[in-house]
N, C-alpha and C positions, 0 to 999 in steps of 0.2 A: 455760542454757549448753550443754546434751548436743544443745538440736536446733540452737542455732547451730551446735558443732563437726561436727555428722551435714550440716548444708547447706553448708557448706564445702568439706565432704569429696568429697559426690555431685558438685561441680562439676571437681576434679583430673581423674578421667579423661576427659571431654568438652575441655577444657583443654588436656590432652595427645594429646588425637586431634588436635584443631583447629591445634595447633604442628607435629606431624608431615605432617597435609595441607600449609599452607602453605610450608612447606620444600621438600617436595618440590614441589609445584609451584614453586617458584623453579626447583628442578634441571630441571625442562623446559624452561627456557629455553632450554637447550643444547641442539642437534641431536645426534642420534644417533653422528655421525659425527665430531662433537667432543667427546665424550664420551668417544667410546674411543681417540680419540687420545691423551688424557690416560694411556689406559696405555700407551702406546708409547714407549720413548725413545729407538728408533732412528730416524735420520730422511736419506735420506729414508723414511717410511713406506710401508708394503704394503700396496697396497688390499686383497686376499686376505687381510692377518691384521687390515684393520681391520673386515673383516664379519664375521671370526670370532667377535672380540670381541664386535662387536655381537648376533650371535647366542647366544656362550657367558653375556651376562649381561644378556640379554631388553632391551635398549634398542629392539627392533621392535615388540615386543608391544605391544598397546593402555595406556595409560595405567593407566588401573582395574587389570590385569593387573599392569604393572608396581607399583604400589604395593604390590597387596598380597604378591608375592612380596619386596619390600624391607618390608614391614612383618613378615611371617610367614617367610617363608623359602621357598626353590625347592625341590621335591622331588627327590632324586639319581636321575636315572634306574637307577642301578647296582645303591642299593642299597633304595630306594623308600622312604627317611626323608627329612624336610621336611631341611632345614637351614638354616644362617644364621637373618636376618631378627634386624629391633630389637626384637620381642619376649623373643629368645631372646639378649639381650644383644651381639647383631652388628651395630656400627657399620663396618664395612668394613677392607677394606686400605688402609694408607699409603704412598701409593709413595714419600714423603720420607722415614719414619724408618724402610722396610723393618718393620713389625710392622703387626697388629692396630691398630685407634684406639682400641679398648679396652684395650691395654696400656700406649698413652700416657697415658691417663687414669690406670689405677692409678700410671704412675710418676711424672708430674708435676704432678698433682694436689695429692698432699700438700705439696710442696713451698710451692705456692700455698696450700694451707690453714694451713700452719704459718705463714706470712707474714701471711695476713690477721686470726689467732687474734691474732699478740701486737702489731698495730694497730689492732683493735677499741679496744682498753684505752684506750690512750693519745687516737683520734679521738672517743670519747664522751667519757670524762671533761674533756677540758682543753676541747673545743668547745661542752660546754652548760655549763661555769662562765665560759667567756668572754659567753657571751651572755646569763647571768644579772648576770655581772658591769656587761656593758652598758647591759642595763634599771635595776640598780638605779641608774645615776651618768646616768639618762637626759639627755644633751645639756651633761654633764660633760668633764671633758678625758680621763678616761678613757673616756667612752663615744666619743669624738671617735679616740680611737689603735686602739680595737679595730673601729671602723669605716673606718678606714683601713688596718686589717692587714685587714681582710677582702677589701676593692676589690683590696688588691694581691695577696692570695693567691687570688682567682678570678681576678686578670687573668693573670698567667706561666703559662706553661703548664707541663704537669707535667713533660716533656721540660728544660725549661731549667732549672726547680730541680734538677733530677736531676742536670745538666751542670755545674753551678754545686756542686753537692755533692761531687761525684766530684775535680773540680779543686781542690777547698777541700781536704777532709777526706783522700783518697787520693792523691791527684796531689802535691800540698804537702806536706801532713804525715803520709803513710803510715797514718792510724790503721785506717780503715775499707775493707777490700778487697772489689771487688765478686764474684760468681760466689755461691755454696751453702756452699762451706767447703774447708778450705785439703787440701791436698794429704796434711799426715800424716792429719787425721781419714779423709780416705775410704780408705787405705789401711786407717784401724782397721778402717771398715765391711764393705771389700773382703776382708780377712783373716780375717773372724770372729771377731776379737778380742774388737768390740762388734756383743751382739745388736739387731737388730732387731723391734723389737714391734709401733711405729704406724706408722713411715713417716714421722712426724713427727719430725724431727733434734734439733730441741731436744728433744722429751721424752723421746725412744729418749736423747738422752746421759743425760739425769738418771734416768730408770729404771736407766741401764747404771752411775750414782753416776761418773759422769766428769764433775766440775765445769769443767775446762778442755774438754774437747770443748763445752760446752753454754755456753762463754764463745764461744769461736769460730766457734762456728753464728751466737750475735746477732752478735757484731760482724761477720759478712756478714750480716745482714738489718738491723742499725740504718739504714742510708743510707737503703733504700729504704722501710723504716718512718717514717723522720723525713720524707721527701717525702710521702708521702701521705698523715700527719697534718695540712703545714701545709694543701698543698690542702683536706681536710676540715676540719678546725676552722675555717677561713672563710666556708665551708658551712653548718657547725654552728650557729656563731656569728650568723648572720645568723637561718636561724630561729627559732634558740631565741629573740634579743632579738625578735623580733617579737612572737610568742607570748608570751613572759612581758609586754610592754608590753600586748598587749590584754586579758589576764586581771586584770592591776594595776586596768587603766581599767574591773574590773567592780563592780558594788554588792558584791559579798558579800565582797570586799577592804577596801573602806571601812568596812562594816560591822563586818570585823574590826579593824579599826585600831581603832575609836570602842569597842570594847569592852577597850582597853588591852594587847588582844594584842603582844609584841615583833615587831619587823621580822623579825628572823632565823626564827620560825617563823612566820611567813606567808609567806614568802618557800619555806624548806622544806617547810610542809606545807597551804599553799593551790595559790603561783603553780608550782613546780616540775612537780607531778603532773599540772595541769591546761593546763599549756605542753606537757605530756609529747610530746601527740597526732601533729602536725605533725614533729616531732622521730624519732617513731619510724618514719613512713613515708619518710622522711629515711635514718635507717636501714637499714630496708630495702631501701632501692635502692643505698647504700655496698655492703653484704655481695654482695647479687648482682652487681653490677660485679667489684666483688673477688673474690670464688670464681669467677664466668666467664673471671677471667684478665686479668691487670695486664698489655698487650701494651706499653706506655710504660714504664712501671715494671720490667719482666721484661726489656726489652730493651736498656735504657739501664744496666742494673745487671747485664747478663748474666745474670739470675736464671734460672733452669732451670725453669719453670711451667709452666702451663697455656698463660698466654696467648702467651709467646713461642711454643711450641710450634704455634698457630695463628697466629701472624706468619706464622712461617716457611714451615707447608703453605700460606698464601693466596701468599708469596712465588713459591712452586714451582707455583703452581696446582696443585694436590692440593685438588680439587674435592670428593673424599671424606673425604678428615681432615678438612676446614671442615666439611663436611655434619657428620657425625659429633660434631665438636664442637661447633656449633651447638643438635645434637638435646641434646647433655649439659648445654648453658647454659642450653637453653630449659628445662628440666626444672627446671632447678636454680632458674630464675627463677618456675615456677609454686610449687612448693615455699616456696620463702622468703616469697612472697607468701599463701601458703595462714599461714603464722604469723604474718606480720604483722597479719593478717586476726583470729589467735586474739589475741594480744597488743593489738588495740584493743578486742575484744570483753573483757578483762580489766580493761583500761586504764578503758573509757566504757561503763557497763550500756549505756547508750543506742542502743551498735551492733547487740547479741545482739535486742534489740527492732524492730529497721529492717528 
């Protein structure tokens, strides 16, 4: 198991070299001269300050040059230290939110994280007991309704549940309002009332033992939690009943059955674990979607995340907050998959062996 984790590991940084090349070479796509247009918002523009541009942040230089001083950082002529660069945590300026894109991520990040933390829960659990549920009543009238909630929860898009939620639940009957949280709490936040610890709202109110702050944080995140459960447990559902039908259909099922084994635990401790596989690469690709930033979900719920936050710079063309974001998504998506990687290798000796 130590040399599968040590081979896994050697392949992250090649991985992340190989994600930062190609990015960047996307951003050459753009001529020099449109590039630095992008920081100009006077218009009409000055040719004189668009070669400045182009000269103060090396878009003349050769290629190779250019990368590695966006990789490592430019030397100041002033004071003869490197600066900047993605190694040293510098994803650029935003000309949309006026900051750092590294400061967009510390602040709207969590947001997206505390959102995806408490829909994990609910999209595994109710998505792989629906699809167990499936197998077991194979070609039952229940297997028949949890495959017709699945066709219909992949076919809507995630926009119209959203629409359909908001006009139900807020719009009609006031319960569930969309945005982060209502107006007295950030005022607590803003005041110092209540400290801040993670960045994470729900758990900052329950560490701060404020049971109503920590009521009102979910009921702005229920809405958009309950949407991107039903999309996912349709999902869910479909592989998991796959997966557990082909495992049922193997000898060592049968085998147990003739040995007077109960349904229930064979079900729990044959078909479950050995359906798992399929399910957790499933998985993995939910979370990375979800921590890259719910831009339907953030946007239709006004939610303050990640992904609306790269709505909005691709909205504005801010070619550097997308860069910038991009490099943090990609990272994030080598990462997740670097565990999924260790979690099959737990799951199936038979991976740590391949």
């Amino acid at each position: 198991m130590i040399r599968f984790i040590i081979r896994r590991l050697m392949l992250v940084p090649f991985l992340l070299l190989g994600m930062s090349v190609m990015l960047f070479g996307m951003l050459q796509a753009v001529d020099p001269v449109a590039r630095s247009a992008l920081y100009v918002r006077e218009l009409p523009r000055n040719e004189q300050q668009i070669e400045g541009i182009i000269k103060r942040y090396g878009f003349n230089l050769p290629v190779t040059q250019q990368y590695f001083n966006w990789l490592a950082g430019k030397v100041n002529v002033e004071t003869g230290k490197r600066e900047g660069g993605l190694l040293r945590g510098d994803l650029g300026y935003s000309r949309t939110a006026s900051q750092p894109v590294i400061d967009i991520i510390k602040e709207k990040f969590p947001n997206t994280l505390d959102l995806t933390l408490w829909s994990l829960l609910p999209i595994f659990s109710v998505g792989i007991w629906l699809g167990i549920k499936a197998a077991i009543h194979h070609n039952r009238w229940i297997d028949q309704a949890i495959r017709l909630f699945c066709v219909t929860g992949t076919s809507l898009p995630l926009f119209v549940i959203g629409l359909l939620a908001m006009m139900v639940f807020y719009t009609r009957l006031g319960w569930f309002p969309p945005g982060r949280m209502s107006d007295w709490v950030s005022q607590l936040f803003q005041s110092g009332e209540l400290q801040v610890y993670t960045k994470l709202l729900s758990l900052d109110a329950l560490l701060n033992g404020r049971l109503d702050v920590f009521l009102d944080v979910m009921k702005h995140m229920l809405l958009p939690i309950l949407c991107l459960s039903v999309i996912s447990w349709a999902s869910f559902a479909r592989v998991m009943r796959a997966a557990a039908l082909e495992v049922m259909s193997m000898d060592f099922i049968t085998a147990a059955r003739s040995r007077g084994i109960s349904e229930n635990k064979i079900i729990k401790n044959h078909v479950k674990p050995n359906a798992m596989l399929p399910v957790v690469t499933l998985a993995g690709l939910q979370v990375i979607s979800m921590l890259g930033g719910m831009v339907i979900t953030e946007t239709v719920f006004e939610y303050p995340g990640i992904g609306a936050a790269a709505a909005q710079a691709a909205q504005n063309l801010d070619v550097v907050t997308v860069l910038g974001l991009a490099i943090f998504n990609g990272t994030l998506l080598i990462l997740i998959n670097l565990a999924v990687d260790l979690i099959y290798g737990i799951i199936d000796p038979r991976v740590r062996v391949s």
